[in-house]
C-alpha positions as CSV (number, residue, x, y, z in Angstrom):
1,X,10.2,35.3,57.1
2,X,9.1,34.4,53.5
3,X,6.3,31.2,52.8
4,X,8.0,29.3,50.4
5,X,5.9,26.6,48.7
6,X,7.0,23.3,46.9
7,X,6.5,22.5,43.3
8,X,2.8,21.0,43.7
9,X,1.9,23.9,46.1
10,X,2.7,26.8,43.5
11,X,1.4,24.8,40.6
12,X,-2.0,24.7,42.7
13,X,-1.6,28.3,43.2
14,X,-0.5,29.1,39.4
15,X,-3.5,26.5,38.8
16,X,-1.2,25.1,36.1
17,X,0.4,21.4,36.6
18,X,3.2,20.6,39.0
19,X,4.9,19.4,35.5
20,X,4.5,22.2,33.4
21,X,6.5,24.2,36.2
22,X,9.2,21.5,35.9
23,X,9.1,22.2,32.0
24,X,9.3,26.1,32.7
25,X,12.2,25.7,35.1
26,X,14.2,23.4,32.3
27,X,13.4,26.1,29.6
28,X,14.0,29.1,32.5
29,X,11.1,30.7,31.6
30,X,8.7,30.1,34.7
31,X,8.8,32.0,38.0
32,X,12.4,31.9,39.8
33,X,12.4,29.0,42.2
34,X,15.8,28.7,45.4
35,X,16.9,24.8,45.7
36,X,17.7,24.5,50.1
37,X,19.1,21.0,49.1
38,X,20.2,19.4,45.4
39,X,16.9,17.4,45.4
40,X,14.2,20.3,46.5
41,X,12.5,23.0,44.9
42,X,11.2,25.9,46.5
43,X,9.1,29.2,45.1
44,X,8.5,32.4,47.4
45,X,4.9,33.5,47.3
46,X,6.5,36.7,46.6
47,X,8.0,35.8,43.5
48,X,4.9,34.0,42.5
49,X,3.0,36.9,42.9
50,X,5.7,38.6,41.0
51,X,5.6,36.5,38.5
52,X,1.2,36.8,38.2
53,X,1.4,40.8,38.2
54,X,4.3,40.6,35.3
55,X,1.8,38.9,33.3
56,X,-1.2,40.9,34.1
57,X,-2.8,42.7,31.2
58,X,-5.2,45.5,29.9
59,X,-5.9,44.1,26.4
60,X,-5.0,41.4,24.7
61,X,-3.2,43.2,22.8
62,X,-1.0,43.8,25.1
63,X,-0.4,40.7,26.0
64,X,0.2,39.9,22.6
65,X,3.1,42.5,22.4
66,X,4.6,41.4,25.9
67,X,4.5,37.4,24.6
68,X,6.0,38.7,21.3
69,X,8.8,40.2,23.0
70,X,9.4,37.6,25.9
71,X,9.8,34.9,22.5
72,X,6.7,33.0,23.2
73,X,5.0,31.8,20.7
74,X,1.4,32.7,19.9
């Protein structure tokens, strides 16, 4: 069976803050996240790791051209 984490458990592992997940799930651009209940939030480590490896780079150019084309700004 899949490890799911809560918000404060993947931010730790994204070693980002629990908000700024919040703030990526608002704007949809963070990892994908399942809700069990209305009021909880839960990540697979899967898609977390999913999520690391999509975002995983050579050069910076590269990551300049995948930003560019996912909208983020520089």
């Amino acid at each position: 069976m899949p490890k799911y984490l809560t918000t404060n458990e993947a931010a730790e592992r994204l070693r980002i803050a629990p908000q700024t997940l919040r703030v990526w799930r608002l704007r949809g651009v963070g990892p994908k996240f399942t809700k069990p209940t209305a009021s909880r939030v839960r990540y697979s480590e899967a898609e977390i790791e999913r999520f690391m490896e999509a975002r995983t780079y050579q050069s910076t150019a590269e990551e300049t051209t995948a930003r560019k084309g996912r909208g983020v700004a520089a």
